[in-house]
N, C-alpha and C positions, 0 to 999 in steps of 0.2 A: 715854624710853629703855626704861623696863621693859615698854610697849608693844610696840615694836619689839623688844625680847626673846621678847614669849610671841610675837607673830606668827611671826619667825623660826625658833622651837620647833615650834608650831603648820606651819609649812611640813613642817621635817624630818620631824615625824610621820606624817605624811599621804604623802610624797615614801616611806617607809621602808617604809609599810601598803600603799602601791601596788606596790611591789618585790616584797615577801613573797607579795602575791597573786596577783602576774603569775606569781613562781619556782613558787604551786603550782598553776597553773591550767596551766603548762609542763610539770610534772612529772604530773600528773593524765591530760594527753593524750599522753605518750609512755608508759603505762603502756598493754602488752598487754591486749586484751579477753580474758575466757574464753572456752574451746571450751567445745561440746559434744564428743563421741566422733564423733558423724557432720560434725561441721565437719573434726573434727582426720582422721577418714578421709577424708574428700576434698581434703582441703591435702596430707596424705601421698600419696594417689594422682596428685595434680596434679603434686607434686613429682617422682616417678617417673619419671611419662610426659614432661614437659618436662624430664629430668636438669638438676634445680634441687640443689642441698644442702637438707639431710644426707643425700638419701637416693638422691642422683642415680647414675645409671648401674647402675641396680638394676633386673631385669627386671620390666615389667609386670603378666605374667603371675603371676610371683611374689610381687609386691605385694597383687597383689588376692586371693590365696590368703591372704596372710597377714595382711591386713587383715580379712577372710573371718571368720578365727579370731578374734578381738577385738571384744569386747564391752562393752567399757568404757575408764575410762582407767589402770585398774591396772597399773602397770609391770612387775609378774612377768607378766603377761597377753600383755601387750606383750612382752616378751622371749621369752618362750614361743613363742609363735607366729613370731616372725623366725628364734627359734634353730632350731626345727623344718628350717627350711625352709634353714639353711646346716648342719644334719648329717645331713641328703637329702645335699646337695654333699660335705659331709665322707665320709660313708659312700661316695658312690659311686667318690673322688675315690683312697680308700683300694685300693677293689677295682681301678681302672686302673692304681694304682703295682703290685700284685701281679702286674699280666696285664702290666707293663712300660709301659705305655702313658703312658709320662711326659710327656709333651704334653698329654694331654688331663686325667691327674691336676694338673699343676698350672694349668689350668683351671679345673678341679673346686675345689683350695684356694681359688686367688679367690676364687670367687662363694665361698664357704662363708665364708671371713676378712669378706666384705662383708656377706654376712646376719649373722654374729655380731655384727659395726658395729654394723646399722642396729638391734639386740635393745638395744643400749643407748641410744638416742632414741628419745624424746623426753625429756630430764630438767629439772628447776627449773635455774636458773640458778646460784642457791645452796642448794649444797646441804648445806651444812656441818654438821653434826652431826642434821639432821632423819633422822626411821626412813623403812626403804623402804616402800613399799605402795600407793600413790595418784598419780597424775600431776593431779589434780583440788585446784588451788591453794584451794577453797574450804574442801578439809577440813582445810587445815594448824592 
C-alpha cells in the first residue's frame, strides 16, 4: 500500500512540474520582444501609412517629420516631437478662428487634438508609480 502511496505522490509531482512549466514557457512566449528605436520607427510608420491603432488616421507626411525628430526611446523625446507637430495645427488653427474661417480652424483642432494623442504613445503598460524618462523597458 505505501508503495502505491509514494507512486501515486510521485505521479501528482511530476503531473504538477509539468503544469508549472508549460504556464511558464506560455507566459515566457506571450511576453513582447524589445524594440530597438529604428524597429519601434518603423512599426510607428507602418502603422500610419496602413491607419492601424494608436496611431492610425495620422498623416504620413507628419509621421515621418516627427519621427525625423526622435532619436531614441525617451518619452519627453517622443512627446516633443508629435507635440511640435500638433501646435503647428494649434497655432494655425487659432489664426483661421481670427480670420473667421471656422471650417477650417476646426480642422486645424483635429489634427492638433490627434498629434497631442499620438505625443502620449507609446507608454509601459503599467505604469504605476514608475518616474518618467525612458520608454526602454531594459532600464526600469
Amino acid at each position: 500500500m505505501s508503495r502505491l502511496n509514494r507512486s501515486f505522490g510521485l505521479r501528482q509531482t511530476a503531473a504538477l512540474l509539468m503544469i508549472v512549466l508549460a504556464a511558464g514557457i506560455s507566459a515566457a512566449a506571450q511576453m513582447a520582444p524589445t524594440r530597438t528605436w529604428e524597429e519601434l520607427k518603423q512599426e510607428t510608420q507602418r502603422r500610419v501609412d496602413k491607419n492601424l491603432g494608436p496611431v492610425g488616421g495620422l498623416k504620413s507626411e507628419d509621421a515621418r517629420e516627427a519621427l525625423a525628430n526622435i532619436h531614441s526611446l525617451d518619452r519627453d523625446e517622443w512627446a516633443a516631437a508629435w507635440s511640435a507637430i500638433g501646435e503647428r495645427y494649434e497655432k494655425r488653427a487659432k489664426s483661421e478662428e481670427a480670420a473667421k474661417n471656422n471650417d477650417a480652424a476646426r480642422d486645424d483642432y483635429f489634427w492638433a487634438f490627434r498629434y497631442y494623442t499620438a505625443a502620449r504613445w507609446p507608454v509601459r503598460v503599467a505604469q504605476r508609480c514608475e518616474p518618467r524618462g525612458t520608454l526602454d523597458p531594459r532600464a526600469r
